[in-house]
C-alpha positions in Angstrom: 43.4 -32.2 13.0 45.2 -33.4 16.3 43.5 -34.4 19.6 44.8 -30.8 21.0 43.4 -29.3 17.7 40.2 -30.9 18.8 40.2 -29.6 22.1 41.3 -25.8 21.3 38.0 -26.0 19.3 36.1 -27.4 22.1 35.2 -30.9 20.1 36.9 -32.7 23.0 36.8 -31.7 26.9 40.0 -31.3 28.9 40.6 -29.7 32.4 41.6 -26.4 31.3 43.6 -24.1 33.8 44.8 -21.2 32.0 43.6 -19.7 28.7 44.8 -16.9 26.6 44.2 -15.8 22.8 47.2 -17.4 21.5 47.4 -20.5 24.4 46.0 -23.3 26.4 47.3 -24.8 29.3 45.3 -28.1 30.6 45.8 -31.0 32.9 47.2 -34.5 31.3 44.6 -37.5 32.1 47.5 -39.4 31.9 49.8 -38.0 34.0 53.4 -38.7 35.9 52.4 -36.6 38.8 49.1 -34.7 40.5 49.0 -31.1 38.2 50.8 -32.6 35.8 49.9 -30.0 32.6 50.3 -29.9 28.9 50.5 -26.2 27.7 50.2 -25.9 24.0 49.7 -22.9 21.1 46.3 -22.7 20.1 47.8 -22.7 16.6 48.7 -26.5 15.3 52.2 -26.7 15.2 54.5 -30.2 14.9 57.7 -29.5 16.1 58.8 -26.6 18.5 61.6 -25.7 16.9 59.4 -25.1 13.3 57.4 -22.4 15.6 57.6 -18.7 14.8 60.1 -16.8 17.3 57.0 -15.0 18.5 55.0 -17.8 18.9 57.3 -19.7 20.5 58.5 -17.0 23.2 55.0 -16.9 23.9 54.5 -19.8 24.7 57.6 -20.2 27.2 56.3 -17.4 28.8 52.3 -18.6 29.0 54.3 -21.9 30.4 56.4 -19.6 32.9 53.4 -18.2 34.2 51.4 -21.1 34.2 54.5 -22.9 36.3 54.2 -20.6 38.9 50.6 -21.0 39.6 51.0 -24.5 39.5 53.9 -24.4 42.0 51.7 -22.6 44.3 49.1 -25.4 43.9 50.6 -28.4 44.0 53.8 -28.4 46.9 56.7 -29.4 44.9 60.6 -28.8 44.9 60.4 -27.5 41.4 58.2 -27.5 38.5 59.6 -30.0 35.5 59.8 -29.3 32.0 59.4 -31.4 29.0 59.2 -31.1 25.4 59.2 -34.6 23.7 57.4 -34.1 20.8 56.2 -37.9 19.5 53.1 -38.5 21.0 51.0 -35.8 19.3 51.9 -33.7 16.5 51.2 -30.4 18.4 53.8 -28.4 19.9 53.1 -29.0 23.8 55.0 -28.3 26.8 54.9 -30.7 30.0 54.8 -28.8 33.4 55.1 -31.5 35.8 55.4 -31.2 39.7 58.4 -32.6 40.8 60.3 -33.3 44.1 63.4 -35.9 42.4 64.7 -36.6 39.1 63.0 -39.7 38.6 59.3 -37.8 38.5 60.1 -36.7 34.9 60.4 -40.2 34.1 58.3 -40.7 31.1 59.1 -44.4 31.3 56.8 -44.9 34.3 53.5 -46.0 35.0 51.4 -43.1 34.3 48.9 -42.5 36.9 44.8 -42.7 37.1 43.1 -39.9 38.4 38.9 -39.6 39.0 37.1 -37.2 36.6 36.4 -35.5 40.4 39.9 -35.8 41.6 41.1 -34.2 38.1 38.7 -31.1 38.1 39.7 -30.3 42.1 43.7 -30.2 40.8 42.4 -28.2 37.9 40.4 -25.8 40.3 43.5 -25.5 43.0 45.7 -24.6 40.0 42.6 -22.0 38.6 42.9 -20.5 41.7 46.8 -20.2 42.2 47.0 -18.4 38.8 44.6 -15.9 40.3 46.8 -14.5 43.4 
């Protein structure tokens, strides 16, 4: 069972923002920028590619949506996306705010954010999704 795994089944807390049957979109406690989210199928997948075409176009569209609200949220140029696929071996997407190339640059220090400052960013984002 994977770390996501673990927290789909709520054996691990994570700063959810969005939540459907099939999805779950939360904030990365060791993120490249502020908002920076993982959004992942509920279902433990390894590779994205290996996912089921309904599945997968699912999940590009939870991320789509999820995107948006976090655009709102967190001022940006545009909202980055990533799919490395080594870290953990469960599907995830990376939505990470972004104003120049170099902010997807998973090479870089990752930053430390408060378990306060990381709830507020997950609330802001909450609350995007909503309008």
């Amino acid at each position: 069972m994977t770390i996501f795994s673990k927290i789909v089944a709520g054996e691990i807390p994570a700063y959810i923002v969005a939540e459907t049957i099939d999805y779950l979109a939360f904030l990365d406690i060791n993120p490249l920028a502020e908002g920076h989210v993982l959004v992942i199928p509920k279902k433990e997948v390894d590779y994205i590619f290996d996912m089921e075409d309904d599945l997968y176009a699912g999940l590009q569209i939870f991320a789509k949506i999820v995107a948006t609200g976090l655009k709102k949220a967190i001022p940006c140029k545009r909202i980055g996306v990533a799919v490395i696929g080594l870290e953990v071996p469960h599907v995830h997407i990376h939505l990470i705010p972004m104003n120049r190339v170099d902010d997807l640059n998973f090479a870089r220090p990752k930053l430390s954010f408060t378990p306060e400052q990381l709830e507020a960013t997950a609330e802001k984002i909450r609350e995007a999704l909503k309008s």
